[in-house]
C-alpha positions in Angstrom: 46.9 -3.3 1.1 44.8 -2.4 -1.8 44.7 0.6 -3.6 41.4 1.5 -6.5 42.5 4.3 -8.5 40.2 6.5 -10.6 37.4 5.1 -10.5 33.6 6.7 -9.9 32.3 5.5 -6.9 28.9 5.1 -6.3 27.6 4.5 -2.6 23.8 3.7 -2.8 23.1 4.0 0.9 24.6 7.6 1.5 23.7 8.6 -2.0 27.3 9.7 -2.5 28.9 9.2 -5.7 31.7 10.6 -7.7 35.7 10.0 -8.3 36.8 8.7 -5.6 39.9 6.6 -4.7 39.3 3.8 -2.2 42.2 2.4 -0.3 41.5 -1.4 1.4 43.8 -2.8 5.0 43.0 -5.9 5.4 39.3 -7.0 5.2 37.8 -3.2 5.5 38.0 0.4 3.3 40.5 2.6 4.9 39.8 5.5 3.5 37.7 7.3 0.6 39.4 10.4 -1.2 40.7 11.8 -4.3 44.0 11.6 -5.2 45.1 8.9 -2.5 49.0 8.0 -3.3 50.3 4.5 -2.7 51.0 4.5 0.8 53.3 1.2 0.6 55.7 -0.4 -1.7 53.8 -3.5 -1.3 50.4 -1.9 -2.3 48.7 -3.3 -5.2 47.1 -0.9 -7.2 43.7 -1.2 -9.4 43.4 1.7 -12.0 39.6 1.7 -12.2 39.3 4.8 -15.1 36.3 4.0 -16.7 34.6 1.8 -14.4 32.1 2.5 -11.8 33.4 1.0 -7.8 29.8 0.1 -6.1 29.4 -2.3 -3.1 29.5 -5.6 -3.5 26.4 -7.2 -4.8 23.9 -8.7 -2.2 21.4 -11.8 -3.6 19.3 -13.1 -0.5 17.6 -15.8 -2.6 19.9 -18.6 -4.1 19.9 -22.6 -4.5 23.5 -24.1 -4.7 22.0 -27.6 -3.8 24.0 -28.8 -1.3 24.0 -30.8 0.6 22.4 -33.5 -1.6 22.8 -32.3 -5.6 26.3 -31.5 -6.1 25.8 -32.6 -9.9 23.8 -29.6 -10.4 25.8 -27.1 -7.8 27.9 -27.0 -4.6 28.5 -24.1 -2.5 32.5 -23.7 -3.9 31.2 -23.6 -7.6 28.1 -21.7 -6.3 30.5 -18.7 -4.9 32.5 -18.7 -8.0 29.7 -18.0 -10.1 28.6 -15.2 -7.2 32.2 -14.0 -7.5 31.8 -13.6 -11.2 28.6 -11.9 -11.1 29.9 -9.5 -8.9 28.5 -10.7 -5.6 30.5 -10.8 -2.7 27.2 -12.0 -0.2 24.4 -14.2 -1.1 21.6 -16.1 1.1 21.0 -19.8 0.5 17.7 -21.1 0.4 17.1 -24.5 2.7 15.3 -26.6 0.6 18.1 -28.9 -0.1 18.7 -32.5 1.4 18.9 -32.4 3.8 16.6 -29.6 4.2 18.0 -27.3 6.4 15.5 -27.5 9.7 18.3 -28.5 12.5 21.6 -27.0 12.9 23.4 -29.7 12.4 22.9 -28.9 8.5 22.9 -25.6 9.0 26.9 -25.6 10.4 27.1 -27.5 7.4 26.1 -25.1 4.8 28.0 -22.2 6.9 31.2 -24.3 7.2 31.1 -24.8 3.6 30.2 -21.0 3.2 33.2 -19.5 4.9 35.4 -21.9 2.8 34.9 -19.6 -0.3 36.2 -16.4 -1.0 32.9 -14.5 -0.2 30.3 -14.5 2.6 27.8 -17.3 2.4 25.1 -17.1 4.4 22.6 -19.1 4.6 18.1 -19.7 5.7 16.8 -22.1 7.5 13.2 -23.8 7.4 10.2 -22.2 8.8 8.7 -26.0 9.1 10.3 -29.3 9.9 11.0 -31.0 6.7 9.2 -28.4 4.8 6.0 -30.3 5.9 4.3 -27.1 6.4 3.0 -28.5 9.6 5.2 -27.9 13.0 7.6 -25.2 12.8 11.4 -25.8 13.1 12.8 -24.6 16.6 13.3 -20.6 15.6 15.0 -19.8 18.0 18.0 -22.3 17.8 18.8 -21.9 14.5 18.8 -18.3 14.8 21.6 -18.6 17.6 23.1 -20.8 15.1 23.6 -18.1 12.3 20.5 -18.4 10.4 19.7 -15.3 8.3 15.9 -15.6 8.0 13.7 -18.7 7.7 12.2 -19.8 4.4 10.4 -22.5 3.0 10.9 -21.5 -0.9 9.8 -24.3 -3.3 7.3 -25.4 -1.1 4.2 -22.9 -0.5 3.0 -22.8 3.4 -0.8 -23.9 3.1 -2.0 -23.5 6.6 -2.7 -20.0 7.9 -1.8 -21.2 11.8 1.5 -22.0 10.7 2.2 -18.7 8.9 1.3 -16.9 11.7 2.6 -18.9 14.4 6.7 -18.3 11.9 5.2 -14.9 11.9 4.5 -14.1 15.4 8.3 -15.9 16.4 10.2 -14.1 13.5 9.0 -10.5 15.2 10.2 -12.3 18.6 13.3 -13.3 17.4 14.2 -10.0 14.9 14.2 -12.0 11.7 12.5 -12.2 7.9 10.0 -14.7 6.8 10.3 -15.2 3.2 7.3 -16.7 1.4 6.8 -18.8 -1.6 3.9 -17.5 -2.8 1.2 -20.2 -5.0 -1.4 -22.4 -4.1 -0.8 -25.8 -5.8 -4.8 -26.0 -5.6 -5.2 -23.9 -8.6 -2.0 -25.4 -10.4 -2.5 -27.6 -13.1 1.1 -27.9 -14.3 3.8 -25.4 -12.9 6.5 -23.6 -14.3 4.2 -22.5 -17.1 1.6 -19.3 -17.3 -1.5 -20.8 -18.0 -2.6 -18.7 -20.6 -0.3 -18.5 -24.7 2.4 -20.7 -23.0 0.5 -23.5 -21.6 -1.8 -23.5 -24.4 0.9 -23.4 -26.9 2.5 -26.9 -24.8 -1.4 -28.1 -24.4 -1.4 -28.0 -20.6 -3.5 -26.4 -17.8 -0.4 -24.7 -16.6 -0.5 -22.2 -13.5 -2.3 -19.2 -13.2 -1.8 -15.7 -11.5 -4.6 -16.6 -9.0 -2.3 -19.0 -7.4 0.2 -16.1 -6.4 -2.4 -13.6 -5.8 -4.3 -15.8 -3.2 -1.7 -16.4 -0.9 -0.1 -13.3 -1.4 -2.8 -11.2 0.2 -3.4 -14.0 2.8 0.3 -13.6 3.7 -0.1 -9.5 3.7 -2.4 -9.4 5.9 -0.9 -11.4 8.6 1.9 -9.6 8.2 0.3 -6.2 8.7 -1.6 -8.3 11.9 1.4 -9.7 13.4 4.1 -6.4 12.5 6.5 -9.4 10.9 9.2 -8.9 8.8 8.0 -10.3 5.5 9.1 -10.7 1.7 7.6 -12.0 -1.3 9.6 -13.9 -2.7 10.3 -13.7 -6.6 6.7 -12.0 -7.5 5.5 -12.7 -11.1 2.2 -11.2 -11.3 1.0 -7.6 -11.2 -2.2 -7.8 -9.1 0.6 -9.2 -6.5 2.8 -6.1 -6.9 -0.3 -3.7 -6.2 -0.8 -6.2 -3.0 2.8 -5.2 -1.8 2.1 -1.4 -2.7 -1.1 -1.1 -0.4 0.5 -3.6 2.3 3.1 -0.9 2.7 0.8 2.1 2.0 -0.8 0.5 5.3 2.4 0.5 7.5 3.2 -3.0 6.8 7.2 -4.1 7.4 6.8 -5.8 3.9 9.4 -6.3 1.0 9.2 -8.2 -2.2 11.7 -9.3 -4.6 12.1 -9.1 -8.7 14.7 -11.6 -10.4 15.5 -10.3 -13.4 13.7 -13.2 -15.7 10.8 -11.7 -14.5 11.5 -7.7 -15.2 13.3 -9.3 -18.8 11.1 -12.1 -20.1 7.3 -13.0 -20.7 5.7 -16.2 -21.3 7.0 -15.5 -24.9 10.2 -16.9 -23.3 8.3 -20.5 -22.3 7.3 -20.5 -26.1 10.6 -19.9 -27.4 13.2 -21.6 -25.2 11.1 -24.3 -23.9 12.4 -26.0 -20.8 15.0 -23.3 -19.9 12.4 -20.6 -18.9 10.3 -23.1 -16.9 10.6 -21.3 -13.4 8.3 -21.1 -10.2 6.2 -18.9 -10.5 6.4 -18.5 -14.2 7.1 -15.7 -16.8 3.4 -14.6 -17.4 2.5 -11.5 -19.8 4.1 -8.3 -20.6 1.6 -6.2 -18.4 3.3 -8.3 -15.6 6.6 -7.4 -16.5 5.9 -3.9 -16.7 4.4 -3.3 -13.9 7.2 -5.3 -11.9 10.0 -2.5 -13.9 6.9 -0.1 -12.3 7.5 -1.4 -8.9 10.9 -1.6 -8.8 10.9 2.2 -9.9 9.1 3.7 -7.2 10.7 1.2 -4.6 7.2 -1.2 -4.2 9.6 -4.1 -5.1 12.6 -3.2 -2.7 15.2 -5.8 -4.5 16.4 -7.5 -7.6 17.2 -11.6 -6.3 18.5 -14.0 -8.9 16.6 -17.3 -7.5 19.5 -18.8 -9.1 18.4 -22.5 -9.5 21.2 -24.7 -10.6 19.8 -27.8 -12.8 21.4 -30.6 -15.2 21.3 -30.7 -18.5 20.0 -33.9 -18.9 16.9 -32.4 -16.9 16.4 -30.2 -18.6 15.7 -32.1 -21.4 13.2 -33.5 -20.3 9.6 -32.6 -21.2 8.0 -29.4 -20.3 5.8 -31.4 -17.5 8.6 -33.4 -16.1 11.7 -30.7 -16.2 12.9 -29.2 -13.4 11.5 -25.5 -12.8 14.3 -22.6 -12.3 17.0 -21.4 -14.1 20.8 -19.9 -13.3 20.8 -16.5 -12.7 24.2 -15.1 -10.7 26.3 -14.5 -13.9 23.8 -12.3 -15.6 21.8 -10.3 -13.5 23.7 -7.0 -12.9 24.5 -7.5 -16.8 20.5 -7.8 -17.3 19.5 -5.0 -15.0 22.0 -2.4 -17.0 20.9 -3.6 -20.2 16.9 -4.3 -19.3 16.3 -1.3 -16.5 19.4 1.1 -16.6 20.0 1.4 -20.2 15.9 1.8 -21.5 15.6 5.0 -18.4 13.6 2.7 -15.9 16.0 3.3 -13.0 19.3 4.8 -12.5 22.5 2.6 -12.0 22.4 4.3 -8.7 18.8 2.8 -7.9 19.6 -0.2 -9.7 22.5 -1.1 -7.0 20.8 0.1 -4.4 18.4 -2.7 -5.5 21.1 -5.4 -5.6 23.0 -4.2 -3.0 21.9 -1.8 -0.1 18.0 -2.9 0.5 18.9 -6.9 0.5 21.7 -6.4 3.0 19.2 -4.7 5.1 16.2 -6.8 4.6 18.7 -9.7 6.5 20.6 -7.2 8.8 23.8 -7.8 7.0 26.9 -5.8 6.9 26.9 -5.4 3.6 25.4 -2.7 0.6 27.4 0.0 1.4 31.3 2.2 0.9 32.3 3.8 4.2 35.8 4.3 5.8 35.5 1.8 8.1 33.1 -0.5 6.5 34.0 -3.6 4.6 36.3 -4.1 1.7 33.4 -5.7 -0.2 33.5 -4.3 -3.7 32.2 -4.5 -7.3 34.2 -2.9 -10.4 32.0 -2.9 -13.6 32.1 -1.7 -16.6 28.7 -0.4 -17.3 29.1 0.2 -21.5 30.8 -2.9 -22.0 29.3 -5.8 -23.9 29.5 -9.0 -23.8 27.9 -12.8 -24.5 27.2 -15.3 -21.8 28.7 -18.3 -23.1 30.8 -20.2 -19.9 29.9 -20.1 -16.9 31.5 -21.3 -13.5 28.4 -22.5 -12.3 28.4 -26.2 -12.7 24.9 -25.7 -14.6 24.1 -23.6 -17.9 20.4 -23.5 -17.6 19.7 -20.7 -18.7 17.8 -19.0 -22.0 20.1 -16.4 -21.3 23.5 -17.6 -23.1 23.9 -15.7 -26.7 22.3 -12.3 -25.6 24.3 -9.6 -26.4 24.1 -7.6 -22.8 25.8 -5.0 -21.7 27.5 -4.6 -18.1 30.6 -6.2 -17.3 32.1 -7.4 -14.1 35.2 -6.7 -13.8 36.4 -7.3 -10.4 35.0 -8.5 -7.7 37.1 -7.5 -4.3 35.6 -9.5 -1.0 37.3 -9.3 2.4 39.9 -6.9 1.1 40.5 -9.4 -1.7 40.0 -10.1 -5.2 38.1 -13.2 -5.4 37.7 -12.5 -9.5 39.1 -10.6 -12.3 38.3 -10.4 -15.4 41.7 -10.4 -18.3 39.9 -7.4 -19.4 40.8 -5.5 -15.9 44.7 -5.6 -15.4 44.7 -5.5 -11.6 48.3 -6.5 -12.2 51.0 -3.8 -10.9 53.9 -6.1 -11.5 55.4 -9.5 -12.9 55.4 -11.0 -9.1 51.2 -10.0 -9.0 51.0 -11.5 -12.4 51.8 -14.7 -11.3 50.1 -14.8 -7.9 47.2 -14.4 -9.6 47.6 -17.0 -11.8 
């Protein structure tokens, strides 16, 4: 058993928030109160005075490249850095190699997922091979645990095919998430055409490559009633897309990452390869109108595209570097400091955005404190700074490491467990918990 002590809880989906104490049996929250006692000599107890109990975090859109690139991530060192960032469920995306179209890969990933300390879960494909030409049998990998079907990193060019993922995924009960940018209009990618890519001398990509497919993909989603997100939207036109699709009845949903509601193009200029991402960081009437649609819930969640690359990558030049950086580590610490901190949204909308809507975009059992619900729990400390500087991803990419941010995990508690603690918490009751956790 597990007993939080004095800490404010705050429940996004109920609303309810407050001291609370929170005792955990086994892998689910026994009961919410105030002034709870020990109930057992064997009870380890977290005093939490100071720090803010939410839900575990939820990210629906990470990379941890494997099978196939376990030089740049695997799924253990991938759930440690979740852990860390104080999620306790994340969504893979398929695109790695093997691409996850059959569910012979997909047992795989999900194998590998439940051998970590938190709840993997994992896409498949909406095409076979990510061809963008003959969709992957739906059905069967959604008996075989798949949490939605995506083919992000690869845009899907031909309408029949978006419809026919479309029309199955409203079948079947499932989201379709969508890459959004037609490599038509893309010169180079990774970089906003406009100061970046003429600052690098490149064509660069611009906005019109999200915006065409974006409202292409709207509208057969408000045609076929399908489930649909955008995934990691960059431009504003795109966001006012997602406003009207919804103003229109549309079962639509979009995503932020928090490079995009932090950085502009600026970023490109400045840190080079390390804020090369797909799409990329365009101009600050973008960003601002993103922070504008996350505000008034246009833009229903924060995901970290977390994108694990080497270093030697990396340094390559801005055409031939990877796109994507890592994100898992810093993004509750970036929405605090970025979204929280300058009155854009209140730490109460702010998890609901990284907790309660991505669980339910994916029908997982996850974003929420209830007696009865599970023991999946962040403690942060939301006035505490710090400087990214290690990480336990197996990749650094980010322009991220020096900030001063403010935000810190503290614990993150999954399946009744801890599965990390910073030394700054003392979970520790006693000399015999000291050394069990190492």
């Amino acid at each position: 058993m597990l007993l939080i002590q004095n800490g404010y809880m705050i429940d996004p989906r109920s609303g309810r928030e407050g001291q609370y104490d929170i005792l955990i049996d086994g892998n689910t929250i026994a009961r919410i109160g105030k002034g709870i006692e020990k109930p057992a000599e064997n009870c380890r107890v977290i005093d939490a005075k100071g720090l803010v109990a939410a839900p575990g975090l939820v990210d629906v859109h990470v990379h941890f490249r494997d099978p196939g690139y376990p030089l740049k991530e695997d799924i253990m060192t991938g759930a440690a850095a979740a852990a860390k960032g104080g999620f306790t469920t994340v969504v893979m995306m398929a695109n790695t190699r093997p691409v996850i179209d059959n569910v012979e890969t997909l047992d795989y990933v999900l194998k590998r997922g439940r051998e970590t300390g938190i709840h993997v879960k994992s896409c498949a494909n909406v095409t076979l091979g990510m061809g963008g030409r003959q969709l992957v049998p739906m059905k069967e990998l959604a008996a075989a645990g798949a949490a939605g079907f995506t083919d992000d990193g690869i845009p899907l060019l031909e309408e029949r095919i978006v419809r026919e993922a479309m029309e199955e995924a409203v079948r079947l009960d499932m989201p379709v998430s969508l890459h959004e940018e037609d490599p038509g209009l893309i010169g180079n990618n990774g970089i906003n055409r406009g100061k970046a890519s003429e600052y690098f001398g490149i064509s660069g990509s611009p906005r019109e490559a999200e915006i065409r497919l974006t409202e292409r993909d709207l509208q057969l989603a408000l045609e076929t009633g399908a489930r649909v997100c955008i995934q990691h939207i960059s431009a504003r036109e795109s966001v006012e897309l997602v406003r009207q699709a919804k103003e229109r009845g549309g079962d639509v949903h979009a995503e932020a990452t928090p490079h995009h509601f932090t950085l502009t193009e600026e970023a490109a200029v400045q840190y080079g390869t390390l804020a090369k991402m797909n799409p990329p960081l365009r101009e600050e009437a973008d960003r601002q109108e993103i922070i504008r649609g996350l505000a008034d819930g246009t833009i229903d969640m924060i995901a970290t595209d977390h994108a694990p690359h080497t270093a030697e990558e990396k340094a390559r030049s801005i055409t031939e570097a990877p796109s994507g950086i890592i994100g898992l580590e810093t993004a509750l610490a970036l929405g605090i400091t970025e979204l929280v901190d300058k009155g854009y949204l209140s730490m109460r909308k702010l998890l609901e955005l990284m907790s309660t809507n991505p669980a339910a975009l994916y029908h997982l059992d996850a974003g929420y404190l209830e007696e009865g619900g599970p023991a999946d729990i962040v403690l942060l400390d939301p006035s505490a700074e710090f400087v990214p500087a290690v990480y336990a991803s197996r990749s650094c990419n980010t322009p991220f490491t020096g900030w001063k941010l403010k935000g810190a995990v503290r614990a993150t508690i999954c399946k009744g467990k801890p599965v990390y603690e910073s030394r700054a918490c003392g979970l520790q009751t006693d000399e015999t918990d000291r050394e069990e956790a190492g």
